[in-house]
C-alpha positions as CSV (number, residue, x, y, z in Angstrom):
1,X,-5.6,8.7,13.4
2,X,-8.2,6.3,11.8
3,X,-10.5,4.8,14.3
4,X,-12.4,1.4,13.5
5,X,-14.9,0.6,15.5
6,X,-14.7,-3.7,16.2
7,X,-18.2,-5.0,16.6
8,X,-18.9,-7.7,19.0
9,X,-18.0,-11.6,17.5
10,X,-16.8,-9.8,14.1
11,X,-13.8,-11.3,12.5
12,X,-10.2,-9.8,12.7
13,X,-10.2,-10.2,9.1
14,X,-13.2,-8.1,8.4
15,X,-12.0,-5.3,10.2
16,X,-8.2,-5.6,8.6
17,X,-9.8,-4.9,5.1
18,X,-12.0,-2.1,6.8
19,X,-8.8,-0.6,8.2
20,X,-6.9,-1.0,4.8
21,X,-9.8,0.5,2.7
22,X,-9.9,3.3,5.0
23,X,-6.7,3.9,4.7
24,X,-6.4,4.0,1.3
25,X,-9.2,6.3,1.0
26,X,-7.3,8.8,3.1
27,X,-4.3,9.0,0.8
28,X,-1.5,9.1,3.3
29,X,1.0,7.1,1.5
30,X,0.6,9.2,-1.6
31,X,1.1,12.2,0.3
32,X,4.3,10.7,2.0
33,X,5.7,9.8,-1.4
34,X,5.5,13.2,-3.0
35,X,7.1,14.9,-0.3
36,X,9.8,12.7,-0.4
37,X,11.1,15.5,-2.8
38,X,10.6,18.7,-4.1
39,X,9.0,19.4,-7.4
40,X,8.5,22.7,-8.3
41,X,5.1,24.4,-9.1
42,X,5.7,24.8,-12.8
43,X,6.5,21.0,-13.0
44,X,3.4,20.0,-11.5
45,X,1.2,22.3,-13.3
46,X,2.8,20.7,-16.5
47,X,1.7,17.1,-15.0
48,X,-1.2,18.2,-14.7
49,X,-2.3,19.4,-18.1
50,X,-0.8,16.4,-19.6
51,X,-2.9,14.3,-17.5
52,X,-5.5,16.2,-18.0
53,X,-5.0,16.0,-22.1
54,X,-4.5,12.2,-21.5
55,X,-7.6,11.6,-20.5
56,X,-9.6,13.9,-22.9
57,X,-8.0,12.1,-25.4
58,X,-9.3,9.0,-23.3
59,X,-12.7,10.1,-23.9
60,X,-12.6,11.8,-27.8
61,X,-11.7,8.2,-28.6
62,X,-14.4,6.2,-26.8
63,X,-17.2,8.7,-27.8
64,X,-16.0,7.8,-31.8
């Protein structure tokens, strides 16, 4: 549960982002969406390593 503490005359606003950020930070709607289904471990692994190659390539491109 995230708590945010409200301090005295601050706007309703203010603390709306706060509570947003913070809640973004956590990752809980990522979390809900990929167990919305199964995927199975070999499938992820693969995800991985092309994200992973992605963004190597990413970075052998900016460095030339």
């Amino acid at each position: 549960m995230l708590i945010i503490p409200i301090k005295d005359g601050e706007n309703i606003d203010k603390a709306l982002k706060r509570y947003k950020r913070k809640f973004d930070k956590t990752g809980t709607v990522r979390q809900l969406r990929s167990r919305q289904q199964f995927t199975k471990p070999s499938v992820a692994r693969r995800a991985e390593v092309q994200k992973a190659q992605y963004i190597q390539r990413l970075k052998d491109s900016a460095e030339s």
